[in-house]
N, C-alpha and C positions, 0 to 999 in steps of 0.2 A: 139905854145907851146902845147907840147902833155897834155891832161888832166890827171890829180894825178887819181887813184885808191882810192876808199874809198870800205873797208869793215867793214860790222858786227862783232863783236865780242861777242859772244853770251855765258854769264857764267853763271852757275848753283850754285854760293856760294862762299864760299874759304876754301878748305881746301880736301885734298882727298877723305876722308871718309863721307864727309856731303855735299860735294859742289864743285867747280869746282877743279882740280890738278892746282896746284900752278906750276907747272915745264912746264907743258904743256901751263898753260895760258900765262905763261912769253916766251918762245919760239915761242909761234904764235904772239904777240906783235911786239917781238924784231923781227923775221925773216919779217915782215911787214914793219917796220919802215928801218930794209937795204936793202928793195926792193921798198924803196915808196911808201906802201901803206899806207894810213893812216887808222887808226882804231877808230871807235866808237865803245865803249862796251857799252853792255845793257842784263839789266839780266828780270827776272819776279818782280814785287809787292808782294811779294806772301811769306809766311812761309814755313820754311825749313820742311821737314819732322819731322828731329830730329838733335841736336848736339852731332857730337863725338867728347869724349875726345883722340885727335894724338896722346899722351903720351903711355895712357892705353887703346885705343879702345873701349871703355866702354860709353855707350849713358848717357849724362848728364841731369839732371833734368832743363832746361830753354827752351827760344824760341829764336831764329834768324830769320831774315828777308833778304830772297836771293838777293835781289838790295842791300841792307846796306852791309852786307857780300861780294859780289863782286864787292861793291865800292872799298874794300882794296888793290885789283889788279890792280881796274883802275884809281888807287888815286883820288877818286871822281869825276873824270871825265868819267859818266854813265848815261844812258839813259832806263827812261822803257820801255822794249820793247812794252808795250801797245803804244808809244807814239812813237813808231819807223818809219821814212818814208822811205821805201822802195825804193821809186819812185831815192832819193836819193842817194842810195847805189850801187854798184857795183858787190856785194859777200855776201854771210854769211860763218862766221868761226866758231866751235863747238870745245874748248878742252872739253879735256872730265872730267872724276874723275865722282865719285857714285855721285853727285850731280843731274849728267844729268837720274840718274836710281831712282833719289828716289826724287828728288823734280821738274825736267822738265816732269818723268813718274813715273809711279811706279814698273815697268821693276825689280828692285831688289827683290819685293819682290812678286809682281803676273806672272812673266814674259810677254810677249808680248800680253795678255792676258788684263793687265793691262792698268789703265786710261792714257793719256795724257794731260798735263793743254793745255786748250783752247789755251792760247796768243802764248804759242810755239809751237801749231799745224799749229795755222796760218798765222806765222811768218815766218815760214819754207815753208809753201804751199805757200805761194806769192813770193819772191824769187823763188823756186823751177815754180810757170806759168808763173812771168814774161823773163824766162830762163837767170837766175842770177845763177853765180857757188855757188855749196856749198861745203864748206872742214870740214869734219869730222875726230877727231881724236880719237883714244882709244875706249869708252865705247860708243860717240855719238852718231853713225851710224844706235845703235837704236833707239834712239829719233826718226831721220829720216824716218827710216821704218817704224814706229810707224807714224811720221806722216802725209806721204802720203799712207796709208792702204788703201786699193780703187780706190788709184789713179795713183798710177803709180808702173810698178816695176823696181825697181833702183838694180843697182848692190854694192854691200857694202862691205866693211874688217874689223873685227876686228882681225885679225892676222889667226895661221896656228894651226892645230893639230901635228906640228912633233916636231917644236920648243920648248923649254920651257914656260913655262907659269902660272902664280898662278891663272888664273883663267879656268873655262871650256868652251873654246873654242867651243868646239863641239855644247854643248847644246845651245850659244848664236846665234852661225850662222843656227839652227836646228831653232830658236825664230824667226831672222832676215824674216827666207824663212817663217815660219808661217803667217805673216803679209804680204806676197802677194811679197816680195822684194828677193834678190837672194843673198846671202851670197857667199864670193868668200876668197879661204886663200891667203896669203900672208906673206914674210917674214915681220920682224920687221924694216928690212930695205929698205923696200919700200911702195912706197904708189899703189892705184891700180884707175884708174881714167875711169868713167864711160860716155864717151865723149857723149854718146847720152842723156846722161838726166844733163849733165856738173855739177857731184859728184866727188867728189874726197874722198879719203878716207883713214888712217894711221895709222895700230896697235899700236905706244906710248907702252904705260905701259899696255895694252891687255896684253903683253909678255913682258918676263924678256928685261927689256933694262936699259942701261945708261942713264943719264944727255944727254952726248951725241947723243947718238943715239935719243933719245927724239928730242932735237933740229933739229935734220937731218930731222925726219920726219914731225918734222911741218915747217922746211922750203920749202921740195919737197912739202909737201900740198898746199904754200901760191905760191912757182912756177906755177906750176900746173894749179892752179883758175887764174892766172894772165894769160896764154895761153887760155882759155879758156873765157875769157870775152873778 
């Protein structure tokens, strides 16, 4: 009997603007579970930057905890990444949402310049030498390059300059290449897959997209790493 797939599912929080995209984390989930792959998610120990209010945008006066917060996605079946065996796994999967820019880095607000937490540097780098795929989607891809700087340079997407887009393109893949990594466009409807270092990568919500188009993209992602392991 062929062996099941197990990958990481690696979340930043819940919610767009403070932590992981809710649309994105459910589509890499779901696109797993009708391809077989099972999934452990696992987030940091560790405090959010800050809470926003989805309603009004506006940062609220309290504190949250990035594992507590992205237990909501993985209905309490989560794991700290501190406590993650690699050895175990087959893949790492990265939705994205400002989580991974403000509480895996601080990419939002120093840009690539900015710190990295330890556990997801080196969460990332071990998967990435034991050459385990990794699929990044939307905003992750700098996490990524963020955190192999020094060590390798990977080819990466977070979408295209021609496309629409609410955010700037330009200056992120300008960030990406800063960190030693090589920023590459792509429509919203594709992903762009880095065979030699076994990256995968999928603008999402980078660019104006659908529900659907969402799903599309992180199921070519979870494709993708399944050829690739």
């Amino acid at each position: 009997m062929e062996k099941k797939l197990k990958f990481a599912v690696l979340l930043s929080g819940c919610g767009v603007y403070d932590g992981a995209e809710i649309h994105e984390s459910v589509s890499v989930l779901l696109a797993m579970d009708k391809m077989g792959v099972e999934a452990v998610c696992t987030a940091p120990n560790t405090e959010q930057h800050h809470v926003i209010n989805h309603l009004t945008g506006e940062e609220m006066p309290e504190k949250r905890n990035v594992l507590i917060e992205a237990a909501r996605i993985a209905r309490g079946n989560i794991v700290d990444v501190a406590h993650l065996n690699v050895t175990e796994l087959d893949g790492l999967v990265m939705p994205g949402g400002f989580g991974v820019a403000k509480n895996f880095t601080k990419w939002a607000f120093e840009g690539p310049a900015g710190a990295i937490l330890e556990p997801i540097k080196k969460v990332i780098q071990d998967f990435y030498k034991a050459g385990k795929p990794i699929g990044a989607v939307c905003m992750s891809p700098t996490t990524v390059a963020k955190a192999l700087e020094g060590i390798a340079n990977v080819q990466l997407t977070v979408g295209n300059t021609i496309e629409k887009s609410p955010y700037d393109i330009r200056a992120i893949s300008e960030g990406i290449n800063q960190t030693g990594s090589t920023a590459v466009m792509v429509s919203v409807n594709e992903v762009f897959v880095d065979k030699a270092n076994k990256i995968v990568t999928s603008p999402c919500y980078m660019m104006e997209a659908s529900i659907s188009q969402i799903y599309a993209g992180a199921e070519n992602t979870i494709a993708k790493m399944k050829e690739l392991v």
